[in-house]
Every structure is written in structure tokens, then in C-alpha cells.
C-alpha positions in Angstrom: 41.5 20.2 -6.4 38.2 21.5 -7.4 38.0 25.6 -7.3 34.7 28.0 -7.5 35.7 28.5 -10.7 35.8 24.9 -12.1 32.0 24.9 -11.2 29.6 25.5 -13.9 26.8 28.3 -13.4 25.7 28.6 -9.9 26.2 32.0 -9.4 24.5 32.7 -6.7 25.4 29.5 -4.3 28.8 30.2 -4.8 28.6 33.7 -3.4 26.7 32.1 -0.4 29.1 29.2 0.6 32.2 32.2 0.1 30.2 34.7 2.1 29.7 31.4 4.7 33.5 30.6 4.5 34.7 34.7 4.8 32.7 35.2 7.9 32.9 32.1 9.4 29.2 31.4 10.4 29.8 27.7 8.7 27.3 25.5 9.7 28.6 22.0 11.4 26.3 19.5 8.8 25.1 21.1 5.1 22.4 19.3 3.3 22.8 20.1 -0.2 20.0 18.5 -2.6 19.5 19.2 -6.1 18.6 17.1 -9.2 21.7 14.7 -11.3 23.9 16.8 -13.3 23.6 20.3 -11.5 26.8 20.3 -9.7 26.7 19.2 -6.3 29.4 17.6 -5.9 31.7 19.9 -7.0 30.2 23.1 -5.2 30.8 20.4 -2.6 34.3 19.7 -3.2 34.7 23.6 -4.4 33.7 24.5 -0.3 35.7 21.6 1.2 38.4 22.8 -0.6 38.1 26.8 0.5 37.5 24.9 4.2 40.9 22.9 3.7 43.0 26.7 2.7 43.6 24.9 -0.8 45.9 23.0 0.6 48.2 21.3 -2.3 47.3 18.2 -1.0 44.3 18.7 -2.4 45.8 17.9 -5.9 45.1 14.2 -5.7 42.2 14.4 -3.0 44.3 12.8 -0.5 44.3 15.6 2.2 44.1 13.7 5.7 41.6 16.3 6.9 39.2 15.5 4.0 37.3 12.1 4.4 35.1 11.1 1.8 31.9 8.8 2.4 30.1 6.8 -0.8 27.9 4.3 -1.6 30.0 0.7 -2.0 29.3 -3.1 -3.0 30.5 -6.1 -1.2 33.1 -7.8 -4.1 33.8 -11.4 -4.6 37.7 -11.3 -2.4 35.7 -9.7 0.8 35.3 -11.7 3.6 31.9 -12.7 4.9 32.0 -11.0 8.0 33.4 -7.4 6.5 31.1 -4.6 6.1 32.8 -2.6 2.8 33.6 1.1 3.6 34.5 3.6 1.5 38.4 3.3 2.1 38.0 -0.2 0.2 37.4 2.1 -2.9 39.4 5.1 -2.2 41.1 4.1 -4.8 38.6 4.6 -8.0 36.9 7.4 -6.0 39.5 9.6 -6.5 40.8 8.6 -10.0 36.8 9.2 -10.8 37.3 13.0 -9.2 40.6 13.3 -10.6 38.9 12.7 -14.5 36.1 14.9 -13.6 34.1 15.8 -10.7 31.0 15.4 -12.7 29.9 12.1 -12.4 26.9 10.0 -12.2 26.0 7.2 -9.8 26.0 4.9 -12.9 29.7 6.2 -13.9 30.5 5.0 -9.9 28.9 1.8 -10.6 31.0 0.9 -13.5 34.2 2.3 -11.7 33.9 -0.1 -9.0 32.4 -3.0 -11.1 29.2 -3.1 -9.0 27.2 -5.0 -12.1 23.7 -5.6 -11.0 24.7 -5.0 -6.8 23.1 -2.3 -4.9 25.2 0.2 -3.3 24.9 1.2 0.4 27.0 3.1 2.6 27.2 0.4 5.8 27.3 0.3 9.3 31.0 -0.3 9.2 31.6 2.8 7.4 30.0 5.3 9.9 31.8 3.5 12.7 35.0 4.2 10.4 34.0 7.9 10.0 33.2 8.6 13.9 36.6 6.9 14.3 38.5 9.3 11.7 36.6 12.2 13.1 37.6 11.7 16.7 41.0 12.2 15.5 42.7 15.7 16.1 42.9 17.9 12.4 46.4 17.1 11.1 46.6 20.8 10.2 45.1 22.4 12.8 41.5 23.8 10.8 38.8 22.2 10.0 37.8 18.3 9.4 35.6 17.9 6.5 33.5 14.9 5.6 31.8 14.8 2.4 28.7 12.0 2.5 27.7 11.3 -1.3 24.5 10.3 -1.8 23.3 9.7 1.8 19.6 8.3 1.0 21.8 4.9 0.4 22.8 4.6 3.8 21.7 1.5 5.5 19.5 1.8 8.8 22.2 1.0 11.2 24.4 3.7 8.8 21.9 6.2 8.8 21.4 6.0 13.0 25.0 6.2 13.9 25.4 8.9 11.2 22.7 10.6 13.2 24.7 10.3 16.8 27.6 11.2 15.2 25.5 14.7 14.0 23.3 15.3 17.2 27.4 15.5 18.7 29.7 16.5 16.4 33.5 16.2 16.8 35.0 19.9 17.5 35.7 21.8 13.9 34.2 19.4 12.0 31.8 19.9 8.7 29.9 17.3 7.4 28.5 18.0 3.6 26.0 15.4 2.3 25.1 15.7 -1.0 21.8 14.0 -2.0 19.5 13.9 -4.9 16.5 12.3 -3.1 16.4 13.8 0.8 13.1 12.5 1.4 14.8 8.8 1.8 17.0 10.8 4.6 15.9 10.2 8.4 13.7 13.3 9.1 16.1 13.2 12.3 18.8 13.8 10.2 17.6 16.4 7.6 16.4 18.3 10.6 20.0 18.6 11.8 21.8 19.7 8.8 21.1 23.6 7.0 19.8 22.5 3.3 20.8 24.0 0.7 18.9 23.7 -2.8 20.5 23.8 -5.9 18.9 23.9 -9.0 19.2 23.2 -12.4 22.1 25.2 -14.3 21.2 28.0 -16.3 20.7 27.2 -19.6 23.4 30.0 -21.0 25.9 28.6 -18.5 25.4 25.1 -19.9 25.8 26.6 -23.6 28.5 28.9 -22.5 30.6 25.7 -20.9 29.9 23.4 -24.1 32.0 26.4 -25.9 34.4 27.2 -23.4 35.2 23.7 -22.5 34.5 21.0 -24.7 34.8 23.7 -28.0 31.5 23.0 -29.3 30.0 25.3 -32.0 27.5 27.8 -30.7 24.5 26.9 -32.9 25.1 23.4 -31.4 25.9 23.9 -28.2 22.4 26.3 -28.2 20.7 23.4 -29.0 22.3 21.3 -26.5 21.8 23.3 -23.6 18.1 24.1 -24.6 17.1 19.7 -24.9 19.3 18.8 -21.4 17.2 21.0 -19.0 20.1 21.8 -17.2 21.9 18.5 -16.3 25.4 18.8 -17.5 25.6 15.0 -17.4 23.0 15.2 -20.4 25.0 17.6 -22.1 28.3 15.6 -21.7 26.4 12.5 -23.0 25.0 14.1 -26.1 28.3 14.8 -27.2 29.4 11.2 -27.6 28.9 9.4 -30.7 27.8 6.6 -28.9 25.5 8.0 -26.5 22.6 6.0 -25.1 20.5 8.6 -26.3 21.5 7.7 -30.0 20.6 4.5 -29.5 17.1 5.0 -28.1 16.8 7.3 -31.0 18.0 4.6 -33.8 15.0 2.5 -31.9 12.1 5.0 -32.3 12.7 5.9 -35.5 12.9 1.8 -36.4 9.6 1.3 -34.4 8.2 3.9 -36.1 9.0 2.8 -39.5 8.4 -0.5 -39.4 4.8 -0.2 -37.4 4.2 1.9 -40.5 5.0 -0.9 -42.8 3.1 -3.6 -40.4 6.1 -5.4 -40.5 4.9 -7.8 -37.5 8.7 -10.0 -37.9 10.7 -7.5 -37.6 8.6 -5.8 -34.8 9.1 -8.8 -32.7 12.9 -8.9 -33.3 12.8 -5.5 -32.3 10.8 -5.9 -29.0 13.0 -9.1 -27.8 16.4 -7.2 -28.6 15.2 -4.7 -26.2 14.0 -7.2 -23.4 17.5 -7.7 -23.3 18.3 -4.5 -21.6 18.4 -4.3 -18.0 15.0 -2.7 -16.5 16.6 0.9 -15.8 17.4 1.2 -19.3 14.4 0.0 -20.6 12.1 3.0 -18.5 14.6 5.4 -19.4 13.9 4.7 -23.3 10.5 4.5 -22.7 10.8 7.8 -21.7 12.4 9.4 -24.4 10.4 7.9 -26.4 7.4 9.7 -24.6 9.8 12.7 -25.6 10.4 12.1 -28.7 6.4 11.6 -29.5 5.8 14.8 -27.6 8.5 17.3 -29.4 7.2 15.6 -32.7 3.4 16.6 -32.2 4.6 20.3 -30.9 6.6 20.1 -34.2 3.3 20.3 -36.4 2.6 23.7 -34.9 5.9 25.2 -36.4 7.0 27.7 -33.5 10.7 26.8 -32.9 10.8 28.3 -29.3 8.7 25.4 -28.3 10.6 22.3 -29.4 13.4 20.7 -27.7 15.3 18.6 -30.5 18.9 17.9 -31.7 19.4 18.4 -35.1 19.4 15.0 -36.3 15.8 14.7 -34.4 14.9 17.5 -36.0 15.7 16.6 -39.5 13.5 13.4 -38.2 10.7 15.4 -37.5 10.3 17.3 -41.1 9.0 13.8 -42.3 7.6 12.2 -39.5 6.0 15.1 -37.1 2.2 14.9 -39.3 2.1 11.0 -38.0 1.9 12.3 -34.4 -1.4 14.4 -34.5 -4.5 15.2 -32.7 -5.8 11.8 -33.7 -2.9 9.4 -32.0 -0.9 12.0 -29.3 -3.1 10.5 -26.7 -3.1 6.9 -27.3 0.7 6.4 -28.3 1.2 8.6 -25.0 -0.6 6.3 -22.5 0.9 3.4 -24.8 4.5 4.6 -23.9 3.3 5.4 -20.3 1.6 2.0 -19.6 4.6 -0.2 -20.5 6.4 2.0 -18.2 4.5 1.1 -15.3 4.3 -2.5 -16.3 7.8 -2.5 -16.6 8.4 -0.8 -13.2 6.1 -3.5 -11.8 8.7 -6.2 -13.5 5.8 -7.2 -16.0 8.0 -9.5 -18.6 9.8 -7.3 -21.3 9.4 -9.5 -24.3 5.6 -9.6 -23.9 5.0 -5.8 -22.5 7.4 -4.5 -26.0 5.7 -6.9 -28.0 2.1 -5.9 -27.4 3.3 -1.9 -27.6 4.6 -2.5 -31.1 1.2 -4.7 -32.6 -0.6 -1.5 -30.9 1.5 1.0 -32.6 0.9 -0.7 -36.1 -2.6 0.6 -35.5 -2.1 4.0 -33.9 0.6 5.5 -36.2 -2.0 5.1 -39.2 -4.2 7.1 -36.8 -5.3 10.4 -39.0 -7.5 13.5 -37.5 
């Protein structure tokens, strides 16, 4: 069971869903949008919860009022002609909630072993949902369905979710909970009541790293100031093997060896990162766009405008006069070009290549 309390920041949507809940002007579908890491899911399963009276069934998510909708993957023991639904991974959903409520799509993938298949919610599993809806509430309240990430719904998902909406079963709640609600059918967003949450408060985040994980406060400051309020970010940066380590290992090794024009070892470098799948590879291109940007700010010696862990920090002391007025620009669009190439599926070995030869020239750059 997930409580109010258990949710990190979010002062003031919190008082909105328990003011909703106390006076019972509860609307039948709740759009709640808001970017990875600031808590939907939980506020989510936090209202469901004060919906279901806290019901100890609720311990191991298995209360039959509460249905839960995800996005799934067809496996290798499925039958051609079966559509997955969500009840064919009940299973890992609720050992995932039972770890920890916050979770990313990529923790789900890895749950269910979904390797490189895309997730959708089917056409089998809104028929499955109108058929557990039209059921009577076991408990005489309310029936809650919570729809996580809803811009993966298929078409024929997404336009019997809509019927299903336009005439909803009697004490029924539907709460989606989406990160991009411009893939939603504007059919569909214009029947729910949105609700916008933002990023967490950067005390909150800072004041959870303490409470929670018992992180020192100097640290956990820094923490909370470099993961712009996604507490998935925050999480991450407190493992020793975070990807974030890695991509930081990689800059520094670009760095250093475009400074020593060592052209051998700049191609082993470039070809052991072609072997990383394509989301991986944009997301260390943009930290290194990061990375470049917090050491040029660096030069200027105001604290309040840098973003860094220590260790990047202690990084920076040596290395922030290589990123100047000269190069800022060019290593920039460098980073920013093999991003799109690599979005646009360009091959990785040549596009990493060619950005480390260019780098040998712009890191000797000097204003």
C-alpha cells in the first residue's frame, strides 16, 4: 500500500486529490502528466488507495476493486493468436510496486524481460478492462483502474479505451498516468480532468536522500541540485555503478586521449560505444553536452551556477580552461550533431569515430 506520506514533495497535489477524496467531487477519468521521476505513480497509487478506504488488501496490491493497466510484450510461450494483457504480468507488476513505487519504464522492461520489444497496451487488454469494470465493486465503493503510461496504447486500445470513457461503468475512476499526453487521442485527453505535476522540489529531493536513503547533507545538496527534480536521477546517482559513472569514465577518456591525439585508442573507444543500444548512446551524448556545459560555466567560478557531483567537480579544477570561449560552440554542435545522426540511425562506429578525430582538434582550441 502506498500512503500520502510515502510520496516525496508534492505538497500541494496531495492537498488537492485529499480535498477531491473528502468532498467527493472525484472526477470519473484523471489525467495526470508530469515528467520521469516526479511521482506519478505513486500520487496515483497514494489516491487509489484513499478511494479503496486503505483497505489491507492493499498490502500486496491485490485488492479486486483495483485493476491495474500497463504496457506488455508478446513472449516466446504466447500463442500467435493471443493479444498479452496486463494480467499476463500481474505478477512482476506488483513485485516492482512492492520494491518501490518509483520506477522507470526501463526498470519494467527488464522486469518483464522485454529486451529490444516494444511495449503496448493491446486491444485484448481494454476488452479485459471493460469486462472487469462491468463487474459489480466487491466492496461496495469505488472501482479504480490505474492506466500506466497510456501514450503506448495501440489504436484499437486507445478507441475502445475511449468508449469505455465517453460511458463509464457506475463508481468507477480511471487514473492514467502519462509522461507524453500529446500521443493521447485528443478524444481522450478531452474526457479526463489533467492534472500537472511537476518536478519535485529540490529541498524535498535533498530532504528524502537524508531521511531515506541516509545520505550526508553536503551530498545529498549536491544531489538534489544536478537531478532537476527526478528522483529516479537521484536514486541512480547513488549507485556505484550507475550509468552516469560510466558516461563519465567515457568523457573524461575522450577528453584525455583527444588531448594526446591518440588516434588508436580513439577508435577503440568510439567502436566500444557503437556497441551500446541507440537509447544509450543519445543519452551519453547528452551528458556529455552536460558535462561540456557545467565545465565552461566552471571557468567563471560562481558556485550557484554549476550543477556537478563532486567527483565531476574535482574533474573540472583541471580540465574546465580546455572548454573556453574558443571551442564551447563547436564541441557543442559536435555532441549535438551526432545526436541527430544517431537518432536518424546514422552508423555508430563511423558517427563516434569522426566526433573523436574532430575533438583532437577542438580541445587544443585556445581563445
Amino acid at each position: 500500500m502506498t500512503t500520502f506520506d510515502q510520496v516525496i514533495g508534492q505538497q500541494d497535489i496531495k492537498q488537492r486529490l485529499l480535498t477531491m477524496a473528502e468532498e467527493q467531487r472525484i472526477p470519473h477519468a484523471m489525467l495526470f502528466c508530469g515528467p520521469t521521476g516526479s511521482g506519478k505513480l505513486p500520487l496515483a497509487l497514494a489516491f487509489a488507495c484513499r478511494l479503496l478506504n486503505n483497505s489491507p488488501m492493499l498490502a500486496k496490491w491485490a485488492h479486486p476493486d483495483l485493476h491495474f493497466t500497463f504496457p506488455t510484450i508478446r513472449t516466446k510461450s504466447m500463442s500467435n493468436d493471443h493479444q498479452p494483457v496486463s494480467d499476463d504480468f500481474i505478477k512482476q507488476w506488483r513485485e516492482l510496486l512492492l520494491q518501490d513505487p518509483y520506477f522507470s519504464f526501463d526498470q519494467w522492461m527488464n522486469a518483464i524481460g522485454a529486451e529490444n520489444q516494444q511495449a503496448v497496451i493491446t486491444g485484448g487488454e481494454a476488452d479485459e478492462l471493460s469486462r472487469k469494470l462491468s463487474l459489480k465493486s466487491s466492496q461496495g465503493g469505488y472501482k479504480v483502474s490505474i492506466i500506466w503510461m497510456p501514450e503506448r496504447m495501440n489504436g484499437t486500445s486507445a478507441n475502445k479505451l475511449l468508449k469505455l470513457l465517453e460511458e463509464p461503468p457506475a463508481m468507477t475512476v480511471f487514473i492514467m498516468v502519462c509522461e507524453q499526453p500529446e500521443q493521447l487521442l485528443e478524444t481522450i485527453r478531452s474526457r479526463t480532468q489533467r492534472i500537472d505535476i511537476r518536478r519535485i522540489d529540490d529541498a524535498d529531493i535533498e530532504q528524502a536522500l537524508v531521511d531515506r536513503r541516509g545520505i550526508e547533507p553536503d551530498t545529498a545538496h549536491r544531489i538534489a541540485r544536478l537531478v532537476n527534480g527526478n528522483w529516479l536521477k537521484a536514486v541512480d546517482e547513488l549507485s556505484a555503478d550507475s550509468e552516469n559513472q560510466l558516461f563519465f569514465d567515457l568523457y573524461t577518456m575522450l577528453m584525455r586521449l583527444a588531448y594526446m591525439r591518440n588516434v588508436k585508442e580513439l577508435k577503440m573507444w568510439s567502436e566500444n560505444i557503437a556497441t551500446f543500444g541507440r537509447e544509450k548512446q543519445k543519452r551519453l551524448l547528452t551528458y556529455f553536452l552536460r558535462m561540456t556545459r557545467e565545465n565552461f560555466m566552471y571557468n567563471f567560478h560562481q558556485p550557484e551556477l554549476n550543477y556537478m557531483t563532486q567527483k565531476e567537480e574535482q574533474f573540472a579544477v583541471k580540465f574546465s580552461p580546455f572548454i573556453n570561449e574558443a571551442n564551447i560552440i563547436s564541441i557543442s554542435e559536435l555532441f549535438n550533431l551526432a545526436h541527430r545522426d544517431i537518432s536518424q540511425n546514422a552508423n555508430a562506429k563511423i558517427v563516434f569515430y569522426e566526433m573523436a578525430m574532430k575533438m583532437i582538434v577542438y580541445i587544443m582550441q585556445k581563445p
